[in-house]
Backbone as a chain_set.jsonl record, in Angstrom:
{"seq": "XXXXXXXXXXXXXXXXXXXXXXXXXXXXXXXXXXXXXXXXXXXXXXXXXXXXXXXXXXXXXXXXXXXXXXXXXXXXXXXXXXXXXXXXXXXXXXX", "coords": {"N": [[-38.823, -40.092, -68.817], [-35.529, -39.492, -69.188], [-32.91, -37.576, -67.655], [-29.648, -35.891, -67.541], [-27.153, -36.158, -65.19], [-24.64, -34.564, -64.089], [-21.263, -36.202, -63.57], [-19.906, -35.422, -60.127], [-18.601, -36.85, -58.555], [-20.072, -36.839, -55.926], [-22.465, -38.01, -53.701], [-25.579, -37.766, -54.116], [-28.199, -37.218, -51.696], [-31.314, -38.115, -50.291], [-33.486, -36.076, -48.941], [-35.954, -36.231, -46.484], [-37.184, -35.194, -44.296], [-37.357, -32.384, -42.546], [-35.459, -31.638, -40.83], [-33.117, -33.459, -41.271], [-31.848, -31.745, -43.081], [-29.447, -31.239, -41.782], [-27.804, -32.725, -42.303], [-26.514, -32.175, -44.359], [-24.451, -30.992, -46.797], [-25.087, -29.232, -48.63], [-27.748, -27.593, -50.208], [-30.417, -28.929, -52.571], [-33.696, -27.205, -54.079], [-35.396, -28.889, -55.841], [-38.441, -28.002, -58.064], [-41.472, -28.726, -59.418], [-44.591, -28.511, -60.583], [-47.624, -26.445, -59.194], [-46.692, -23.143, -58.116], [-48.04, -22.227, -55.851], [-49.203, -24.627, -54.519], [-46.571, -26.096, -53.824], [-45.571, -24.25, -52.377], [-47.184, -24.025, -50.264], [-47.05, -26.961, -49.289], [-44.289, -27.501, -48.642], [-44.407, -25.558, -46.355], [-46.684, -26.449, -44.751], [-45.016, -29.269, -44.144], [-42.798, -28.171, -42.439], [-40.697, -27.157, -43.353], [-40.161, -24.478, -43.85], [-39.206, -22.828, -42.361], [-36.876, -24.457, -41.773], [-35.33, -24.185, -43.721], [-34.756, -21.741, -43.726], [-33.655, -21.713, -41.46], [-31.431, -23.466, -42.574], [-29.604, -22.322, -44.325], [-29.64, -19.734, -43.672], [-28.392, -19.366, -41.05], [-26.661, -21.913, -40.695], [-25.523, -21.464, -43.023], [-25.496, -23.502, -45.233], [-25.22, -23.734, -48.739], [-27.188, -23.341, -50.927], [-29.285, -24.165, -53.961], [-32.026, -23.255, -55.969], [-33.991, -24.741, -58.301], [-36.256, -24.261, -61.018], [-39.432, -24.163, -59.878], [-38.98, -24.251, -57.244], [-36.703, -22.229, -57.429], [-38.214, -20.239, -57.69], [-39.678, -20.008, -55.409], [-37.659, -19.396, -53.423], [-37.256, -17.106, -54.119], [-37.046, -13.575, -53.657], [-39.465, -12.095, -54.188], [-41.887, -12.746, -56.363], [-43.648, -12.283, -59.435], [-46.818, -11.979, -60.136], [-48.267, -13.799, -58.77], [-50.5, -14.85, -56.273], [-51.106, -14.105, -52.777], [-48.271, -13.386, -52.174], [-46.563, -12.533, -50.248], [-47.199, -14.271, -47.925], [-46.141, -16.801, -49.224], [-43.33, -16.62, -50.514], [-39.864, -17.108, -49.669], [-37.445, -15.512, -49.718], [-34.894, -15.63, -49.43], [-33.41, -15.553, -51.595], [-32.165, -12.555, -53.122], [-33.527, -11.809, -55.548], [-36.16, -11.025, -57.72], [-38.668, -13.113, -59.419], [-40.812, -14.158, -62.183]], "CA": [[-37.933, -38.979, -69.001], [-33.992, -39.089, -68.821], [-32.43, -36.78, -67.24], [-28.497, -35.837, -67.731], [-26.476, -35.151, -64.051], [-22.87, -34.412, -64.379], [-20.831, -36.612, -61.793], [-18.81, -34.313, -59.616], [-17.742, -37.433, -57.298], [-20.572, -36.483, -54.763], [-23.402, -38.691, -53.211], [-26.71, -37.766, -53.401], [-28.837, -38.028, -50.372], [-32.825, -37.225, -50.524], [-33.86, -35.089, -47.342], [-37.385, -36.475, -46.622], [-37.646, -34.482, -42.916], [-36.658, -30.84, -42.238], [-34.286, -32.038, -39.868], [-32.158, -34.176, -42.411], [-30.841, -31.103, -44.103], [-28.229, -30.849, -41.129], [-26.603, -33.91, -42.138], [-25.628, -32.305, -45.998], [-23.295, -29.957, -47.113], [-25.816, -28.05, -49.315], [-29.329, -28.414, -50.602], [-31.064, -28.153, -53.994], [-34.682, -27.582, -53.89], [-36.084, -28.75, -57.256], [-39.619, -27.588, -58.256], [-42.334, -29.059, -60.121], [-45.894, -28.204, -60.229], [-47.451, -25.914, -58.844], [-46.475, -22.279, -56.938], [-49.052, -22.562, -54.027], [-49.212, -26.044, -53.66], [-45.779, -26.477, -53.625], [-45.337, -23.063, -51.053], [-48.499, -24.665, -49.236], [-46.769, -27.854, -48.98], [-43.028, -26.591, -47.592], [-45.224, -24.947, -44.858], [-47.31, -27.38, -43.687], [-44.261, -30.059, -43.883], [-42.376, -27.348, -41.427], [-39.585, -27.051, -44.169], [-39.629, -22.998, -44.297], [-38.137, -22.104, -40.66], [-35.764, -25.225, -41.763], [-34.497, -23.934, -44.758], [-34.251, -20.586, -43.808], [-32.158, -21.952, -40.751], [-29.747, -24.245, -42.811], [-29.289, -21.309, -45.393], [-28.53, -18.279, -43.143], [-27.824, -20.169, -39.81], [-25.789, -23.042, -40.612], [-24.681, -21.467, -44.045], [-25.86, -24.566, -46.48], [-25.52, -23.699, -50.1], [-28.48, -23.409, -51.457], [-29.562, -24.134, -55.662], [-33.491, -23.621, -56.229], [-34.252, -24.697, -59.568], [-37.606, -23.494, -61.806], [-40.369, -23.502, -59.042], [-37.784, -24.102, -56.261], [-35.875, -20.516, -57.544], [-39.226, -19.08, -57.574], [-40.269, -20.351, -54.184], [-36.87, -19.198, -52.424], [-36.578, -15.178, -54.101], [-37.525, -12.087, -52.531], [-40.487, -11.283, -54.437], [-42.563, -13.147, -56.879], [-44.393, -11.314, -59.662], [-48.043, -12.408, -60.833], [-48.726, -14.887, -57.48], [-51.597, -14.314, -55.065], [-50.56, -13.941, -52.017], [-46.933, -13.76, -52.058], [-46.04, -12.706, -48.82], [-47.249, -15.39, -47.689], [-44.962, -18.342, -49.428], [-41.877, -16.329, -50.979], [-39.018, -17.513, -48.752], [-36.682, -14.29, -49.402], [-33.937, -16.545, -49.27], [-32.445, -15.146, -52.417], [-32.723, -11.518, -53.18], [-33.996, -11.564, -56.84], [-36.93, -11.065, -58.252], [-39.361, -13.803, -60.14], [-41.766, -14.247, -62.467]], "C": [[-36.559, -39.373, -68.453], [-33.812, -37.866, -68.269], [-30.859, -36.611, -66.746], [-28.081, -35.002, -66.148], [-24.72, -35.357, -64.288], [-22.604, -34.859, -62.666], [-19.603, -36.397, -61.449], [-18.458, -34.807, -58.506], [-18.624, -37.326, -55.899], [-21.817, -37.513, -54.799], [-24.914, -38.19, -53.244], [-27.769, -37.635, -51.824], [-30.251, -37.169, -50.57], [-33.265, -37.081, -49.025], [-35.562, -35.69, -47.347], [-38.14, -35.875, -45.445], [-36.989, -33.68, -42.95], [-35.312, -31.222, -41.901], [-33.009, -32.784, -40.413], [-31.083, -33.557, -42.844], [-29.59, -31.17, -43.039], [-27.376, -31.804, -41.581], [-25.698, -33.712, -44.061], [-25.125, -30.708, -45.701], [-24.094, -28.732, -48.038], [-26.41, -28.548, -49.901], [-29.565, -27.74, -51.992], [-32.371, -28.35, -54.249], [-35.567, -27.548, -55.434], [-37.449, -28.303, -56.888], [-40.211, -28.333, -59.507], [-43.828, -29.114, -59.744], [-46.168, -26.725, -60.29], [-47.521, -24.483, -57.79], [-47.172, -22.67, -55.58], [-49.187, -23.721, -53.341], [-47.777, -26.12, -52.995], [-45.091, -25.208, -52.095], [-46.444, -23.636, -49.703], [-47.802, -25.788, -48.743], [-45.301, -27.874, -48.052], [-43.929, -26.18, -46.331], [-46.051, -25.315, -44.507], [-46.432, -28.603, -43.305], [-42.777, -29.661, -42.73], [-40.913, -27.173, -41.926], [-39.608, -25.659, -44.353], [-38.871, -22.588, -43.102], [-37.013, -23.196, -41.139], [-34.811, -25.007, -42.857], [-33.86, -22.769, -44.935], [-32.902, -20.844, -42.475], [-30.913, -22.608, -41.343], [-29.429, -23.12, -43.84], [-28.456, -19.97, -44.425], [-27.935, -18.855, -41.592], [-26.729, -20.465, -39.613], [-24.974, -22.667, -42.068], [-24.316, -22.435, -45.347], [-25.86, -23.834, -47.954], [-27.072, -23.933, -50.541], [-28.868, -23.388, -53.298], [-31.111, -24.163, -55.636], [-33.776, -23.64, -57.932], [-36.224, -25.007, -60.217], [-38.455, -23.444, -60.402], [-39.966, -23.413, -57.991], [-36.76, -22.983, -56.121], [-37.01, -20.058, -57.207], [-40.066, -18.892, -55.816], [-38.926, -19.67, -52.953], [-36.526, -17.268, -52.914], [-37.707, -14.694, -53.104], [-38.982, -11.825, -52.755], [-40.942, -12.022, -55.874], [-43.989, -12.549, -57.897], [-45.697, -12.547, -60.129], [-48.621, -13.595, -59.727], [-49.741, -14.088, -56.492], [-50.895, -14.776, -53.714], [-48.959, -14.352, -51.737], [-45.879, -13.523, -50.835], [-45.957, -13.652, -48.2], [-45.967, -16.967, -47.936], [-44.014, -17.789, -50.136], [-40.927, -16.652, -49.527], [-38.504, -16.246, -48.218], [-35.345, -14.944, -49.343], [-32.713, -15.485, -50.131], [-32.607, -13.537, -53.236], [-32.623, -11.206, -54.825], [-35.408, -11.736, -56.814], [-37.505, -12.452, -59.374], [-40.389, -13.601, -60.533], [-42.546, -15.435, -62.586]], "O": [[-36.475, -39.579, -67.242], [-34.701, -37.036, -68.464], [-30.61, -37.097, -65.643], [-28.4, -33.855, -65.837], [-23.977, -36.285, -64.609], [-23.008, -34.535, -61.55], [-18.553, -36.796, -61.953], [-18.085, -34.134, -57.545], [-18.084, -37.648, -54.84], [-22.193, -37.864, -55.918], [-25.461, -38.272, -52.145], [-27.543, -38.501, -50.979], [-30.348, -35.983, -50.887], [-33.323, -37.968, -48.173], [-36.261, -35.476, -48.337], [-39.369, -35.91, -45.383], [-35.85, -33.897, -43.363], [-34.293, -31.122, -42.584], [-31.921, -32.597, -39.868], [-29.948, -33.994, -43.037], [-28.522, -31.143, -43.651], [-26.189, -31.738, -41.263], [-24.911, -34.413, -44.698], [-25.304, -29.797, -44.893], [-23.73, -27.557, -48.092], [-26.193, -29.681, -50.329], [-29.203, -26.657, -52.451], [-32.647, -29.481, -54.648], [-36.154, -26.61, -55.974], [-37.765, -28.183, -55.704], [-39.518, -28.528, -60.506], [-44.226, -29.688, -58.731], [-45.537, -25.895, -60.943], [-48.232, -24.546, -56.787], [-46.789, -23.282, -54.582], [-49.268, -23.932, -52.131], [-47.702, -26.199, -51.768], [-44.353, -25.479, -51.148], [-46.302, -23.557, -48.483], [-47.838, -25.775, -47.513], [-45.3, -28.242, -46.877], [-43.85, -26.871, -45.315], [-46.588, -24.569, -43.687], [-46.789, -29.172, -42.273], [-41.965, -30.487, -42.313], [-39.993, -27.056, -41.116], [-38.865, -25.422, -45.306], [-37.827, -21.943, -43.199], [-35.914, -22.736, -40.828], [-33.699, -25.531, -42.924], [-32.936, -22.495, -45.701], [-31.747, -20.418, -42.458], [-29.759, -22.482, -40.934], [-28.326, -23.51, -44.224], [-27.323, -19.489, -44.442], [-26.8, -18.502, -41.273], [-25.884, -19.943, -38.886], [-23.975, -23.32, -42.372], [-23.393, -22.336, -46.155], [-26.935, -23.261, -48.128], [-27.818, -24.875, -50.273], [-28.603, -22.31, -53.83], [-31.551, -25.237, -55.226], [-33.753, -22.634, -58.641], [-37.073, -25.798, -59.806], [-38.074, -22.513, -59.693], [-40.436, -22.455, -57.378], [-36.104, -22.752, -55.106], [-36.936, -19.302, -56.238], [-40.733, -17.988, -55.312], [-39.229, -19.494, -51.773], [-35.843, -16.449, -52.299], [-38.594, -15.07, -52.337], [-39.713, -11.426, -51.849], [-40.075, -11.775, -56.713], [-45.104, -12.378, -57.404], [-45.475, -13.73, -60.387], [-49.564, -14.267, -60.143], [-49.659, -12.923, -56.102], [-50.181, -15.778, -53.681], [-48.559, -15.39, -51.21], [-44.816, -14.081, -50.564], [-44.871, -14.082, -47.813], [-45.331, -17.719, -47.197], [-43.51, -18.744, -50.728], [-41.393, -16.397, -48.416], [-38.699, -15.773, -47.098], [-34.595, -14.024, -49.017], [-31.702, -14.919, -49.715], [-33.434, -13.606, -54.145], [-31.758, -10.464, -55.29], [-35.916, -12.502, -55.996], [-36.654, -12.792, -60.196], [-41.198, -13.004, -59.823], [-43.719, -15.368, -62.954]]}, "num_chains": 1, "name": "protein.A"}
């Protein structure tokens, strides 16, 4: 698979420890797979207290794209237990 990124002069950098995000300017948490694993996996890798701190804390930009939007709204329709792994991050609704 290709995949087209428009270059807006900026660097990359892949976060591989919570702790990482402090060193960027703003994060984008793709998604693939899926919901539970990927909410299961954030929260056993201790990436939900870290994302909710560089987001409202530290004020990081934040982009969640397809299971990465769905993993950071308020409220998540058709998921078993969604209290559980919705972030709340972003106050929309998903399906």
């Amino acid at each position: 698979m290709k995949v087209g990124v428009i270059d807006c002069s900026v660097a990359p950098v892949r976060v591989n420890r919570a702790a990482g995000m402090l060193a960027t300017d703003g994060l984008s948490l793709p998604g693939v797979g899926n919901f539970a694993d990927c909410a299961r996996l954030l929260h056993e890798g201790g990436w939900t207290t870290a994302l909710r701190d560089a987001v409202q804390g530290y004020k990081r930009p934040l982009q969640g794209v397809c299971v990465g939007m769905r993993l950071l709204a308020i409220r998540v329709d058709n998921q078993r237990a969604v209290d559980a792994v919705c972030q709340a991050l972003v106050p929309v609704g998903a399906r």
